[in-house]
Backbone as JSON Lines, residues from 0, in Angstrom:
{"i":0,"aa":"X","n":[52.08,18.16,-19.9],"ca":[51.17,17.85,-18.81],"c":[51.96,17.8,-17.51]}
{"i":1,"aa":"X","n":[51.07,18.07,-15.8],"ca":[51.67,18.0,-15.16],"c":[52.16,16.72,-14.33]}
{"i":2,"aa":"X","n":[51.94,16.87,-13.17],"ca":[52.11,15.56,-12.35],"c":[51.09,14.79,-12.97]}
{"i":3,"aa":"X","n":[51.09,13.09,-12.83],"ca":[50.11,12.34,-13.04],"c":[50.4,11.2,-11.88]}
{"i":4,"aa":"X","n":[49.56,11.46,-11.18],"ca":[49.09,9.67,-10.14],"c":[48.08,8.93,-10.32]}
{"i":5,"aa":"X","n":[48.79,7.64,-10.63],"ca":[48.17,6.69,-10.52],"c":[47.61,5.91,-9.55]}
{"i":6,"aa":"X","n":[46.09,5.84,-9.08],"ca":[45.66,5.54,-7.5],"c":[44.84,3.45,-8.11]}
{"i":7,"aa":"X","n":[45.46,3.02,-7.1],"ca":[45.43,1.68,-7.09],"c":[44.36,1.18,-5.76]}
{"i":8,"aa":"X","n":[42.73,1.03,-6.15],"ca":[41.69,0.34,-5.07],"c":[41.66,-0.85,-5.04]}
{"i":9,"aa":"X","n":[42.61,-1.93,-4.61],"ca":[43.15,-3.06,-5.14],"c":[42.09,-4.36,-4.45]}
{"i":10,"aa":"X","n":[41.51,-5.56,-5.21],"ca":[40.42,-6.08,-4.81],"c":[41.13,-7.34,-6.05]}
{"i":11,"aa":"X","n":[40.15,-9.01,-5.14],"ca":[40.98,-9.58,-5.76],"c":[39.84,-10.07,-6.78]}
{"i":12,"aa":"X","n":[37.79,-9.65,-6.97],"ca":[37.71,-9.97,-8.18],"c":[37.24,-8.43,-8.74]}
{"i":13,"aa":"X","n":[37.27,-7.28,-8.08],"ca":[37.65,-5.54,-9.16],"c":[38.4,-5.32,-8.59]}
{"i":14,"aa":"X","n":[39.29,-4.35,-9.42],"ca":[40.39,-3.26,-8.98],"c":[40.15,-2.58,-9.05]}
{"i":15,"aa":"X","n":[40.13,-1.51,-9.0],"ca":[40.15,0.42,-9.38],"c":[41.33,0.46,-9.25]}
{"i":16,"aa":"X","n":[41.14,1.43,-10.8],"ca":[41.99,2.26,-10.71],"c":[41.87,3.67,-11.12]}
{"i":17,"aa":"X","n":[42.74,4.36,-11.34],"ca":[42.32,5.95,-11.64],"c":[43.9,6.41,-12.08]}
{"i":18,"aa":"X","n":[43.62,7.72,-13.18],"ca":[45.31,8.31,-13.16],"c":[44.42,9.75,-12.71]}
{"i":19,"aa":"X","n":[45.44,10.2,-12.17],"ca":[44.48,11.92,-11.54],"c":[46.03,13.08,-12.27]}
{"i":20,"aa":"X","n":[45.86,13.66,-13.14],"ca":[46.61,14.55,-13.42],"c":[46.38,15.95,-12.4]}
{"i":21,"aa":"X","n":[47.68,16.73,-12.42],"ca":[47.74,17.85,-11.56],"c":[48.31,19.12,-12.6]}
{"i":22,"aa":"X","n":[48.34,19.72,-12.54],"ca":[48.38,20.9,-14.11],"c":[47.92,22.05,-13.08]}
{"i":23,"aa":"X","n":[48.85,23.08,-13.04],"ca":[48.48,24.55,-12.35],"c":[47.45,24.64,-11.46]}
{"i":24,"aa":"X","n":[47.71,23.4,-10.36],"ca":[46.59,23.6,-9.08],"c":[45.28,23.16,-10.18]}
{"i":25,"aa":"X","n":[45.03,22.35,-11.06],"ca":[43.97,22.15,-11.71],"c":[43.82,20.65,-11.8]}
{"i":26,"aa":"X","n":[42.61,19.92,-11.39],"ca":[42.99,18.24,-11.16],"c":[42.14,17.68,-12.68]}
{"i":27,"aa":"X","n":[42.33,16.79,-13.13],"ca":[41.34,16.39,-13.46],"c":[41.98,14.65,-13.96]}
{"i":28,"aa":"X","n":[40.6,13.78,-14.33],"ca":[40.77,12.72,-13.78],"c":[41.31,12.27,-15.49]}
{"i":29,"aa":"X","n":[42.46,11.35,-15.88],"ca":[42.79,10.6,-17.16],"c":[41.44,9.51,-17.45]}
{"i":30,"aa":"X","n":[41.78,8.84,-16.09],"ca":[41.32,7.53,-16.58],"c":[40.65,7.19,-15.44]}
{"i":31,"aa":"X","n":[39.66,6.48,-15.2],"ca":[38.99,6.04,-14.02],"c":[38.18,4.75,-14.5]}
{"i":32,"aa":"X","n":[38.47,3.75,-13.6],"ca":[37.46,2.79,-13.9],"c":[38.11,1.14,-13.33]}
{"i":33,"aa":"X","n":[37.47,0.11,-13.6],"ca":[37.88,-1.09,-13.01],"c":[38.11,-2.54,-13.35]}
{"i":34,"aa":"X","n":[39.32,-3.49,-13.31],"ca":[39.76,-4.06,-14.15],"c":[38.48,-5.3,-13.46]}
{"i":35,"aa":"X","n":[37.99,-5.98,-13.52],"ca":[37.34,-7.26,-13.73],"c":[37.52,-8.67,-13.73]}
{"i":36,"aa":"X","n":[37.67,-8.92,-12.59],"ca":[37.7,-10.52,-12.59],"c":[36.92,-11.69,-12.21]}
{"i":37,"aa":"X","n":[35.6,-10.8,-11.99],"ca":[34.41,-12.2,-11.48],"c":[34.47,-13.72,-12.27]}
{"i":38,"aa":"X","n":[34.95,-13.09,-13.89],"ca":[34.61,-14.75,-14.45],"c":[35.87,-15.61,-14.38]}
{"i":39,"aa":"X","n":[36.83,-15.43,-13.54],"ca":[38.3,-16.25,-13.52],"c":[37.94,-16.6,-12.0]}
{"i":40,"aa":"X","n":[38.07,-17.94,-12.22],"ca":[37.61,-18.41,-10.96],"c":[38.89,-18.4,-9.88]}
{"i":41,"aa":"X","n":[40.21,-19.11,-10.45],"ca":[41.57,-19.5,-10.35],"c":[42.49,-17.92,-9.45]}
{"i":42,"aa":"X","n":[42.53,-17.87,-8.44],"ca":[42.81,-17.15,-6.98],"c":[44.15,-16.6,-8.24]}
{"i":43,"aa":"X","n":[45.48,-17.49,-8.31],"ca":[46.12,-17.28,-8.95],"c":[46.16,-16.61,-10.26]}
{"i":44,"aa":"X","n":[45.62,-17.1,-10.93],"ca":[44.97,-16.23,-12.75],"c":[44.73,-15.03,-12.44]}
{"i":45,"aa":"X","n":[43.57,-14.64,-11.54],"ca":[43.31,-13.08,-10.92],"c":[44.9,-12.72,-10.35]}
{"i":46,"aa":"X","n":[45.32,-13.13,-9.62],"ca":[46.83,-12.56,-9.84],"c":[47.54,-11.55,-10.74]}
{"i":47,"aa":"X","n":[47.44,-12.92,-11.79],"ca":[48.61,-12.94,-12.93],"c":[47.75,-11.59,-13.59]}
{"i":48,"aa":"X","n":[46.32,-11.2,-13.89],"ca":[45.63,-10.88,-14.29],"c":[45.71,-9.18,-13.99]}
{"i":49,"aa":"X","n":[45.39,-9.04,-12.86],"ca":[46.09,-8.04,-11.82],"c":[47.84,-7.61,-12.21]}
{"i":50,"aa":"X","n":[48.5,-8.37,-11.88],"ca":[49.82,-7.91,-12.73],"c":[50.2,-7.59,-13.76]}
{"i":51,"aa":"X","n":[49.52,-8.11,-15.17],"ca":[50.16,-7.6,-16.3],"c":[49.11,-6.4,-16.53]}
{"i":52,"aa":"X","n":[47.98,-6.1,-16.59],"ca":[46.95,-4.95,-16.4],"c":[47.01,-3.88,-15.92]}
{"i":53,"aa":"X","n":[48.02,-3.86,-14.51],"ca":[48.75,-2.68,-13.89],"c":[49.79,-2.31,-14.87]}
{"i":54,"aa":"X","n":[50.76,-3.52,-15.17],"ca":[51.93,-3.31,-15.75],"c":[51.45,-2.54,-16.99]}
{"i":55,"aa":"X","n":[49.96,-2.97,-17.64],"ca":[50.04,-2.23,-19.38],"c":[49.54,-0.69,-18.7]}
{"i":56,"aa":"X","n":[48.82,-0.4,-17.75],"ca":[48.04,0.59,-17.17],"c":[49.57,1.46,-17.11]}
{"i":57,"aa":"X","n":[50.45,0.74,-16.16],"ca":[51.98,2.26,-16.13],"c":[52.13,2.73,-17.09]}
{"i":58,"aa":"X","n":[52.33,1.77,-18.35],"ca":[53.17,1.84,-19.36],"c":[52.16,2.54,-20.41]}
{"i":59,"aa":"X","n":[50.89,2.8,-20.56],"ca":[50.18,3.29,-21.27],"c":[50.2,5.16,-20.6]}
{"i":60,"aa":"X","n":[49.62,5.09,-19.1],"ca":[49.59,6.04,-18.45],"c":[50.91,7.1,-18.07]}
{"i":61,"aa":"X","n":[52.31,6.39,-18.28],"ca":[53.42,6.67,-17.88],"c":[52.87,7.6,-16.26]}
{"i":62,"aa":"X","n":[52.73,7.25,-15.3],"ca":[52.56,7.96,-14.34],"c":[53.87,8.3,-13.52]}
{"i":63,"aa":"X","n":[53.7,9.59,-12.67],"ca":[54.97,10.13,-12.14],"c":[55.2,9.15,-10.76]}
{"i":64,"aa":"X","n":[54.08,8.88,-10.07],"ca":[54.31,8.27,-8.68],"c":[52.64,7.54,-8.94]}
{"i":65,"aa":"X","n":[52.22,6.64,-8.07],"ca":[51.26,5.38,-7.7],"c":[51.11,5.43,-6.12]}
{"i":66,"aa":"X","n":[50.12,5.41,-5.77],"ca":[49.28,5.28,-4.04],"c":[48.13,3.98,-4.17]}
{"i":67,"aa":"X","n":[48.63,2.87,-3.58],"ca":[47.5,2.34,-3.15],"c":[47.02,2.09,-1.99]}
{"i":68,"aa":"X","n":[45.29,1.55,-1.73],"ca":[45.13,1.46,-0.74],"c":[45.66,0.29,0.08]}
{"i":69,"aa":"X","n":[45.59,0.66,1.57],"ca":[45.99,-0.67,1.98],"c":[44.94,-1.38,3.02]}
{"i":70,"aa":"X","n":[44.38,-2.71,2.51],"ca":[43.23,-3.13,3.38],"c":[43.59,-3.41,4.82]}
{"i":71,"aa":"X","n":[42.83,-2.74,5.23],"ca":[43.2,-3.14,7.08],"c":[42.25,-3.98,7.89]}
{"i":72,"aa":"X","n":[40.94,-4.48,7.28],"ca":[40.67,-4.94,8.47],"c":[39.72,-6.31,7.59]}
{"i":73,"aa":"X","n":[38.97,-6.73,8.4],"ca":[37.98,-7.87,7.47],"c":[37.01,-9.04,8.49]}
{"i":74,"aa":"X","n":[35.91,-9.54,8.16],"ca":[35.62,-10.38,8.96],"c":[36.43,-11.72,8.48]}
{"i":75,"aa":"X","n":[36.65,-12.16,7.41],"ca":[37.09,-13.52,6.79],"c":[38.53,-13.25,6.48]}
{"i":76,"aa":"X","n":[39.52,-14.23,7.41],"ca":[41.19,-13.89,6.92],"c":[41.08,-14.41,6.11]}
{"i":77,"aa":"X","n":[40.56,-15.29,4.81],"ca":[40.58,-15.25,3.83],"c":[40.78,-14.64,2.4]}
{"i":78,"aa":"X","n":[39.58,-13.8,3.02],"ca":[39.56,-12.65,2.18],"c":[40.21,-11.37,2.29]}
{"i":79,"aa":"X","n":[40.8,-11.12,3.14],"ca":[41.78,-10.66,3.78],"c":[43.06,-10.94,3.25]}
{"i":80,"aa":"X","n":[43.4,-11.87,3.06],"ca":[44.79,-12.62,2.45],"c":[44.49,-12.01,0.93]}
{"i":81,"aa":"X","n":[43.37,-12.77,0.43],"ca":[43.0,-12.33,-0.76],"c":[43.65,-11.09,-1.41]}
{"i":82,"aa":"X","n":[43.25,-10.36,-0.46],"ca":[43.22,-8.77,-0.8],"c":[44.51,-8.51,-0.78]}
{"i":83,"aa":"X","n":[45.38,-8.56,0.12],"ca":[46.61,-8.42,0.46],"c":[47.84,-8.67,-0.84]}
{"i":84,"aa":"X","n":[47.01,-10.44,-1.43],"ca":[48.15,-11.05,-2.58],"c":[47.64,-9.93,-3.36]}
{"i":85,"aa":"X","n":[46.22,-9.27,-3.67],"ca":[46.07,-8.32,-4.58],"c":[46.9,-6.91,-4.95]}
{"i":86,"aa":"X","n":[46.82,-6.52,-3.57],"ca":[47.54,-5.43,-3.53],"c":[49.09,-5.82,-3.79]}
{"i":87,"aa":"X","n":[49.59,-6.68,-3.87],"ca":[50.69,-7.26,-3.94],"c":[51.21,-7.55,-5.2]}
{"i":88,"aa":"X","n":[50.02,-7.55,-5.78],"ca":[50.82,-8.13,-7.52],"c":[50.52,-6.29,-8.08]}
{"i":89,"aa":"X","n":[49.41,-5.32,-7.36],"ca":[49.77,-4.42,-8.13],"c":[50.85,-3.62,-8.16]}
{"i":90,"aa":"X","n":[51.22,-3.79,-6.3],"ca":[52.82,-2.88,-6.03],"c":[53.67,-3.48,-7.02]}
{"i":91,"aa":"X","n":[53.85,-4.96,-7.51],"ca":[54.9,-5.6,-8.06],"c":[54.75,-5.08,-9.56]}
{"i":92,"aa":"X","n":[53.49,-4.69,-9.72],"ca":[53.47,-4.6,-11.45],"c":[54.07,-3.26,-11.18]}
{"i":93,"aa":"X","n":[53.45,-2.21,-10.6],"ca":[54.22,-0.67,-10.87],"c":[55.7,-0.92,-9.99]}
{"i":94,"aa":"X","n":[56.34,-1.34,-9.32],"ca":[57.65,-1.27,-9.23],"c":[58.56,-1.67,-9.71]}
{"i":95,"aa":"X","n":[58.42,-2.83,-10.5],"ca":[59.02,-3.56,-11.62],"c":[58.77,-2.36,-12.96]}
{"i":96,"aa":"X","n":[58.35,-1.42,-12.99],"ca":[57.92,-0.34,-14.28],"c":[59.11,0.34,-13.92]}
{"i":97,"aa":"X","n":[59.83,0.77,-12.17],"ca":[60.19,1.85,-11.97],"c":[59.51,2.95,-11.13]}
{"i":98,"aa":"X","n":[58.59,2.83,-11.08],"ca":[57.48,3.91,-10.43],"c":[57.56,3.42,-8.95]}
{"i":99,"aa":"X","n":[57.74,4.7,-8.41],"ca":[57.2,4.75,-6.99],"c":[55.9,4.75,-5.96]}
{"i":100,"aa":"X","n":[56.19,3.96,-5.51],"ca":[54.24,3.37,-4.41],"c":[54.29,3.99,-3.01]}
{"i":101,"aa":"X","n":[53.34,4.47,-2.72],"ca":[52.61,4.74,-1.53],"c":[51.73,4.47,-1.21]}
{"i":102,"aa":"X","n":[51.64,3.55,0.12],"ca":[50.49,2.82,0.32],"c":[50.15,4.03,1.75]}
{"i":103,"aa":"X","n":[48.43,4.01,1.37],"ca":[47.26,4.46,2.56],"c":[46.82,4.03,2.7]}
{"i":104,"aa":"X","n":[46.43,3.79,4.29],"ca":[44.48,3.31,5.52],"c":[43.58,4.07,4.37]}
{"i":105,"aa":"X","n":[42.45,3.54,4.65],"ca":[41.24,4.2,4.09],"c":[40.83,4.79,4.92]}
{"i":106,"aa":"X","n":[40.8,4.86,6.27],"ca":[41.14,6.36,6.94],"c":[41.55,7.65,6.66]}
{"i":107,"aa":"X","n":[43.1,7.25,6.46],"ca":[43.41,8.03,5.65],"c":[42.88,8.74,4.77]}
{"i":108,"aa":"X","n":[42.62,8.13,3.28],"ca":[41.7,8.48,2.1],"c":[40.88,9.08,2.49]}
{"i":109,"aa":"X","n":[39.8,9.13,2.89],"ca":[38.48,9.66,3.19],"c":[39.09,10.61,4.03]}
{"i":110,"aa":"X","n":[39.67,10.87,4.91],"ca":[40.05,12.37,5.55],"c":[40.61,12.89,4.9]}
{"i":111,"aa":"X","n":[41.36,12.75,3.84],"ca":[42.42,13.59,3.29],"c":[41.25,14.54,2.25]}
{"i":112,"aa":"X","n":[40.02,14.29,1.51],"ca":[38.78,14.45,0.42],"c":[38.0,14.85,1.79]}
{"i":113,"aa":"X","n":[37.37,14.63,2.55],"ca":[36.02,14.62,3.22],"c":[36.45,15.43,4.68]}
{"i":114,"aa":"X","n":[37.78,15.4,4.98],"ca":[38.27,16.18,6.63],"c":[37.4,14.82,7.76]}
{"i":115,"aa":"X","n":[36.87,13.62,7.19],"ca":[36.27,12.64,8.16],"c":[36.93,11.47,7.81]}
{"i":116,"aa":"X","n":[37.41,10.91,8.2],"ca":[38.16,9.59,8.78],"c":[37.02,8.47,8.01]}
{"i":117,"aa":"X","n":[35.73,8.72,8.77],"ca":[35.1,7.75,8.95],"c":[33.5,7.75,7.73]}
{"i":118,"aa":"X","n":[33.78,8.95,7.12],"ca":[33.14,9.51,5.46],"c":[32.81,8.17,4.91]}
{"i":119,"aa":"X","n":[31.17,8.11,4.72],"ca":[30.53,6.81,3.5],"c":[31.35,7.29,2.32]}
{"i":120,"aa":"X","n":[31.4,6.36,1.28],"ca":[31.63,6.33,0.22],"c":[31.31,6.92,-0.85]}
{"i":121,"aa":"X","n":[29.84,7.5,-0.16],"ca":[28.61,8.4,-1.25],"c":[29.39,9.82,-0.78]}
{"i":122,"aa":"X","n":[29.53,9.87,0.19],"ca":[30.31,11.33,0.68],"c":[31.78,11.6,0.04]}
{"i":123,"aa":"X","n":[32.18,10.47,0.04],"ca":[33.94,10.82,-1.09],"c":[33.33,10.66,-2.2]}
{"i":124,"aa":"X","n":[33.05,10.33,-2.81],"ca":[32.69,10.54,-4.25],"c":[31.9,11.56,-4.2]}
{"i":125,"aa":"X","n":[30.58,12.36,-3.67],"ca":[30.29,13.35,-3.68],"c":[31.62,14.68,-4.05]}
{"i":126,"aa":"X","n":[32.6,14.56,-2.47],"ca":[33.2,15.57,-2.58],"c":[34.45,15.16,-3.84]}
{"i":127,"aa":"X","n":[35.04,13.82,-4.31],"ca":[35.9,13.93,-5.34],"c":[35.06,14.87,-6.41]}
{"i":128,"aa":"X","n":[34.02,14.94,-6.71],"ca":[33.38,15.8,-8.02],"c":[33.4,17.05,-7.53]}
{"i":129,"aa":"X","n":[33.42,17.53,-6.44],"ca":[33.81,18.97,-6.42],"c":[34.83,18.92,-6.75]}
{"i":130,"aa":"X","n":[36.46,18.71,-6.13],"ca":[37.86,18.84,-6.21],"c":[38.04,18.4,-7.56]}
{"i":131,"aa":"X","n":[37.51,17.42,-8.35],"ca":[37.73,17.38,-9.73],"c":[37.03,17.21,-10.73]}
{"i":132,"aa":"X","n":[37.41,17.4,-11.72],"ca":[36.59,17.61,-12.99],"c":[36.35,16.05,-13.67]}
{"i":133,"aa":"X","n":[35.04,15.65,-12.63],"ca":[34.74,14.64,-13.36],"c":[33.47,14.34,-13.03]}
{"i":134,"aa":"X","n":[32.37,13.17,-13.66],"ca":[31.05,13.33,-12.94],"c":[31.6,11.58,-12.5]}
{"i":135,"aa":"X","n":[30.73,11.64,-11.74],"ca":[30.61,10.22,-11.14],"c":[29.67,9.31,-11.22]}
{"i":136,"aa":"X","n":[28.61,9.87,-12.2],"ca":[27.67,9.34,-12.67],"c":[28.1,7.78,-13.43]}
{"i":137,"aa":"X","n":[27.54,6.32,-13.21],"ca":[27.98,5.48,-13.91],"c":[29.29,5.04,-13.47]}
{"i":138,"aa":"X","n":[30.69,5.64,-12.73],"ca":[31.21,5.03,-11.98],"c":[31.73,3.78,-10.82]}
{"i":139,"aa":"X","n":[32.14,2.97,-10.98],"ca":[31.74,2.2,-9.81],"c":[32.19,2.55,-8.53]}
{"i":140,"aa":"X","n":[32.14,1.97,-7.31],"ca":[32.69,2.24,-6.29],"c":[34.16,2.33,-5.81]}
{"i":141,"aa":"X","n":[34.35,0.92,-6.82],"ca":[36.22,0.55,-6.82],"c":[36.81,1.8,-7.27]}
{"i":142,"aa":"X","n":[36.19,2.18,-8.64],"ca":[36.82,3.41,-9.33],"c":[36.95,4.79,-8.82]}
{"i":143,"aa":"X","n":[35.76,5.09,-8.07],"ca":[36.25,6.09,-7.45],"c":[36.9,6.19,-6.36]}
{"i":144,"aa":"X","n":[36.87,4.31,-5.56],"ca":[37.65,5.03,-4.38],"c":[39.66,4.94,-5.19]}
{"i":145,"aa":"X","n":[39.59,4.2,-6.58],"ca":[40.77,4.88,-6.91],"c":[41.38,5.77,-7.49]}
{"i":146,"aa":"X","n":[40.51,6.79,-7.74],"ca":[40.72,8.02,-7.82],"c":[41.02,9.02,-6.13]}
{"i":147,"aa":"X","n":[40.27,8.58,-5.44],"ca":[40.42,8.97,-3.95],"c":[41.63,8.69,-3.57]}
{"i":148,"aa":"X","n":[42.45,7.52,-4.02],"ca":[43.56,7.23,-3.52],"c":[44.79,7.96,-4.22]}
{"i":149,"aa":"X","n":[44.23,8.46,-5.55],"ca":[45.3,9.06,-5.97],"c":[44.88,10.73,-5.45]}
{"i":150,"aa":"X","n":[43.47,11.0,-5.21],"ca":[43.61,12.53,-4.47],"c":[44.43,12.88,-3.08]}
{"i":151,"aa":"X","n":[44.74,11.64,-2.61],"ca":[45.07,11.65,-1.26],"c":[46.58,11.69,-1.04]}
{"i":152,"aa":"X","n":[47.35,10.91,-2.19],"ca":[48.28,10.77,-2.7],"c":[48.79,12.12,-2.73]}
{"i":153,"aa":"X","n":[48.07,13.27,-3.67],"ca":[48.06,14.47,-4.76],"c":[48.52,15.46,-3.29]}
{"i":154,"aa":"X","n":[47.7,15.14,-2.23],"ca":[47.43,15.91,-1.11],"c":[48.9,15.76,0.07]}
{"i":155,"aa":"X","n":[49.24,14.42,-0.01],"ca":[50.49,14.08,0.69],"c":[51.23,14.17,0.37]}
{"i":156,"aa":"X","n":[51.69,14.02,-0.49],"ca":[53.1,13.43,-1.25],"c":[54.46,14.18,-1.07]}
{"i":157,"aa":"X","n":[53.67,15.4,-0.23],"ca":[55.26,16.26,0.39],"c":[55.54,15.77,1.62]}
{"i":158,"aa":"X","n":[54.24,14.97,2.49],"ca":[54.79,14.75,2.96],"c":[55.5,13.52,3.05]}
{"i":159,"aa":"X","n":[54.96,12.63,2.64],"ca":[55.67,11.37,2.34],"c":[57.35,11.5,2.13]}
{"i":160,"aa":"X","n":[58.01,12.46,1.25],"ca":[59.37,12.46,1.14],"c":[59.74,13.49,1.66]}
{"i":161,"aa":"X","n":[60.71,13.61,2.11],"ca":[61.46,14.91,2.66],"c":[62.15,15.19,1.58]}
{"i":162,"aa":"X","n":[62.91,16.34,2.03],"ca":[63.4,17.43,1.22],"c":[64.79,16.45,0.02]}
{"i":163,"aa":"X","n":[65.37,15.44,0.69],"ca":[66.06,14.7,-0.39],"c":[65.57,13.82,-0.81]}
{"i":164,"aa":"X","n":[63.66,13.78,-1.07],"ca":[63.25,12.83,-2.09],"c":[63.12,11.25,-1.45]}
{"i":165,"aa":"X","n":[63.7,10.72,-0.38],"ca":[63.8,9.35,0.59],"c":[62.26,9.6,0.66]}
{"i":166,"aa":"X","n":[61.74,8.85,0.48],"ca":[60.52,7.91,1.36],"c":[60.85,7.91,2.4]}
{"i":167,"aa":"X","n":[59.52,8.61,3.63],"ca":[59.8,8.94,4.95],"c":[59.01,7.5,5.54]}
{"i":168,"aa":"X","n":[58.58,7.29,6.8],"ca":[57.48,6.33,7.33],"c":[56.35,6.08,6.97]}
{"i":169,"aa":"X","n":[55.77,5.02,6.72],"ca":[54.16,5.22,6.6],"c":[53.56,5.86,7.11]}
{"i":170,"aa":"X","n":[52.64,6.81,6.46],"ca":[51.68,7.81,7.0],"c":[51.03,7.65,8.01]}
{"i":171,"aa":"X","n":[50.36,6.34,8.43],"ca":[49.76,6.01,9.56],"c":[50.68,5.47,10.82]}
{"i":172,"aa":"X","n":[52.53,5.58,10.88],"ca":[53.17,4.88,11.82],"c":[53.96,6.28,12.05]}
{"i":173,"aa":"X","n":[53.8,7.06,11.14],"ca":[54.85,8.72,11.83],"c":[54.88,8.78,12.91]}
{"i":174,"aa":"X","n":[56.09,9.04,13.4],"ca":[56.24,9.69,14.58],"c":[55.21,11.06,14.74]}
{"i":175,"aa":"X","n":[54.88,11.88,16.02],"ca":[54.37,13.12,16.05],"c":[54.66,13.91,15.47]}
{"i":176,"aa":"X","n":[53.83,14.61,14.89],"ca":[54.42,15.66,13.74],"c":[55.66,16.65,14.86]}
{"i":177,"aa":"X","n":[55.77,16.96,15.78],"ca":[56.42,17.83,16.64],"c":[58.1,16.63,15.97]}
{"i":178,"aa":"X","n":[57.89,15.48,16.44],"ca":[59.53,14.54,16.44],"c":[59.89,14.79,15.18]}
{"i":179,"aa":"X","n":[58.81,14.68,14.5],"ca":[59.03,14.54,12.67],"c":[59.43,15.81,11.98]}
{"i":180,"aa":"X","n":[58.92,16.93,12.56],"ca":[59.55,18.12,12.08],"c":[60.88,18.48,12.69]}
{"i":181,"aa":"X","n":[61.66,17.93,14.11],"ca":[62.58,18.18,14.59],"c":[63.62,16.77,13.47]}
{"i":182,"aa":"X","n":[62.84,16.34,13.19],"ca":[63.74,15.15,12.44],"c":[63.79,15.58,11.09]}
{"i":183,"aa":"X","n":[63.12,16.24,10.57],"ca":[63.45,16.84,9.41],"c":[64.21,18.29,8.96]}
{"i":184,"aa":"X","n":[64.14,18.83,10.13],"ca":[64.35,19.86,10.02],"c":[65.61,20.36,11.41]}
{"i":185,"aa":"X","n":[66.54,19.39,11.66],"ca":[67.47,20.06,12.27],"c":[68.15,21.21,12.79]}
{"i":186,"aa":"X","n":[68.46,22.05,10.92],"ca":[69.39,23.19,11.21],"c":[68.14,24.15,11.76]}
{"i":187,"aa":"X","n":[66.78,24.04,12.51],"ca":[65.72,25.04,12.91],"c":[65.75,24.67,14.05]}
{"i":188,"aa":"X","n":[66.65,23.42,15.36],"ca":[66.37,23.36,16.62],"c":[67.58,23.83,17.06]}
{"i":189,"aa":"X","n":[66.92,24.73,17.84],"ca":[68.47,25.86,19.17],"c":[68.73,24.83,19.93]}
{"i":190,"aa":"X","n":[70.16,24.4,20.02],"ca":[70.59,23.58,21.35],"c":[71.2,24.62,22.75]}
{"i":191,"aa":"X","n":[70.83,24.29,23.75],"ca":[71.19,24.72,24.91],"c":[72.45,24.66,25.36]}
């Protein structure tokens, strides 16, 4: 099999997740769906819950690289925080595996599937079922937007590292692509 990413929609009572295999320019989805924590009341437990679930998810999935999203905005810093410790125990479960993380805006996501920034949710999941072989029927929302995160992933991921494999800047803090290609690509600028 080919590449496999694992896309992380990280939430502190669902997660999504998704593994999106890549095979000769051919996508199709492993696993899609969402871990569950409405009946654990305990902020912490959902944690712990969240961490070992990712951790069995690597280790079942063996994935090559992991993208999650990263929440940016919220009316309640609460829930906001929430989200944040979430996304936090899942980076910790897949980096403690070994596996490498890339975090995206949901900006991001949705332009990278839809070419719109600002794409409903019915519209990325629409277009994830074209780009891959899956129906979305019965799906939840978490799940597909973590499959989205690993299409977006599928779609970047050259650029994310340069040519020796380093993890470059976050996608949303790059310099201009003009600085970033003179920064990557040296032996191609004529000096005067």
């Amino acid at each position: 099999m080919g590449k496999k990413i694992l896309g992380i929609d990280p939430g502190s009572r669902t997660t999504g997740y998704a593994v999106l295999a890549e095979e000769n320019s051919s996508y199709s989805a492993v696993v899609c769906d969402v871990l569950r924590m409405e009946k654990i009341e305990d902020h912490t437990e959902r944690l712990q819950f969240i961490f070992e679930e990712i951790t069995k998810l690597v280790k079942t999935y063996k994935p090559d690289e992991c993208a999650v999203e990263t929440p940016v905005y919220g009316v309640d810093p609460l829930a906001m925080l929430k989200l944040g410790r979430a996304q936090a125990a899942a980076i910790l479960a897949i980096t403690n595996q070994g596996v490498k993380v890339v975090e995206y805006y949901p900006k991001m996501v949705k332009k990278s599937i839809t070419g719109n920034g600002n794409a409903g949710k019915k519209q990325v999941a629409f277009m994830l079922q074209k780009l891959i072989n899956i129906s979305i029927e019965g799906l939840s929302e978490d799940a597909t937007d973590a499959l989205a995160v690993a299409w977006c992933h599928s779609t970047h991921s050259g650029v994310q590292t340069g040519r020796d494999g380093v993890k470059k800047m976050h996608q949303n803090n790059r310099k201009s692509s003009w600085a970033q290609f003179v920064e990557d690509n040296p032996e191609r600028v004529k000096k005067s």
